[in-house]
C-alpha positions, -999 to 999 in steps of 0.1 A, spaced: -656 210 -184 -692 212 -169 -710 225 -204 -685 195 -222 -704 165 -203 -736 185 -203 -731 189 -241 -726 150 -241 -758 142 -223 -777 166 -254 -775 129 -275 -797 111 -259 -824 134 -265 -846 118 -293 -866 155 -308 -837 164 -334 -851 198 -341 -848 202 -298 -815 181 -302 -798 207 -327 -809 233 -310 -794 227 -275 -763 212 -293 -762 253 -309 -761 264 -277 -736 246 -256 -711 255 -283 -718 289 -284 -716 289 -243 -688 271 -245 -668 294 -272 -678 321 -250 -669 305 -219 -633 305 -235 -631 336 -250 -638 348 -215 -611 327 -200 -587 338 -228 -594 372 -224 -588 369 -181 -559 354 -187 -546 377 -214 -552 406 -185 -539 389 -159 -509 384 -178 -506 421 -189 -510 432 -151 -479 402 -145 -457 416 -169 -465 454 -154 -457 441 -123 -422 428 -134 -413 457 -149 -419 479 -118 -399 454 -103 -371 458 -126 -375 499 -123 -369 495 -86 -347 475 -86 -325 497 -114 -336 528 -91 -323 509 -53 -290 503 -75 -287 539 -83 -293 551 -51 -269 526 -38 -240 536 -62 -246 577 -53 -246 571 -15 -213 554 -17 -197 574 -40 -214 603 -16 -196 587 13 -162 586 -6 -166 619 -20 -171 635 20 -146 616 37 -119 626 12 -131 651 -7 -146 676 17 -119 672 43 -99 701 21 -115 734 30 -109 762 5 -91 786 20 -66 821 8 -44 802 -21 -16 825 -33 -4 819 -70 30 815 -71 34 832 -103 14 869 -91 -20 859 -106 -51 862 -90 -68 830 -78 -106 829 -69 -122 800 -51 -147 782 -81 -184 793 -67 -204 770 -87 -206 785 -121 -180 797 -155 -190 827 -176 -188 820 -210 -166 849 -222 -137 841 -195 -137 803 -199 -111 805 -227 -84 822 -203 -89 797 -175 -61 780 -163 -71 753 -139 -46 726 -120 -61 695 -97 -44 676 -80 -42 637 -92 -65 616 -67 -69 587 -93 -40 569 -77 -55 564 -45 -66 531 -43 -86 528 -19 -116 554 -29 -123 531 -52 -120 500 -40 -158 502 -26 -172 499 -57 -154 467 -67 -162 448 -34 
């Protein structure tokens, strides 16, 4: 706004060579002036936008790690109640207690039985309050 109404005063300036001169000037200043301000603008913008994305990543990453520490919660105060003890099959077979892993080769003569949880109502009723 300051090189606009110094620009204006350039007219009363009677040397025309002088006059064009100055007049070549103030609009160069002034294009680069704005291409400055566009440009600081265009950057602050990008580091804005950055911002709200890291926003949006925290606040995807708090809900995460909200969700797994209830379900954590549900999962030891019903789950890991039951300690695995000496099960006897009722049938003669052998029954070993799962240790974390399945070979390959024996996964096709597995037999496996759980019991149905799903029907228990209120381990999941935290995640719909």
């Amino acid at each position: 706004e300051l090189l606009e109404s110094e620009k204006k005063e350039i007219e009363t300036i009677q040397d025309k060579p002088f006059k064009d001169y100055l007049e070549k000037l103030y609009a160069l200043q002034i294009e680069e002036s704005t291409n400055d301000l566009r440009l600081t603008i265009q950057e602050e913008y990008e580091v804005m936008a950055n911002q709200l994305l890291r926003y949006e990543e925290e606040s995807h990453l708090m809900e995460y790690e909200i969700g797994m520490d209830m379900y954590q919660r549900i999962s030891e105060s019903h789950y890991q109640d039951e300690k695995p003890g000496e099960k006897q099959s009722e049938d003669g077979m052998v029954v070993y207690p799962f240790q974390g892993e399945f070979w390959n080769d024996e996964l096709a003569d597995y037999h496996v039985k759980l019991p149905n949880k799903c029907n228990n109502n209120e381990e999941w009723d935290i995640f719909f309050k």
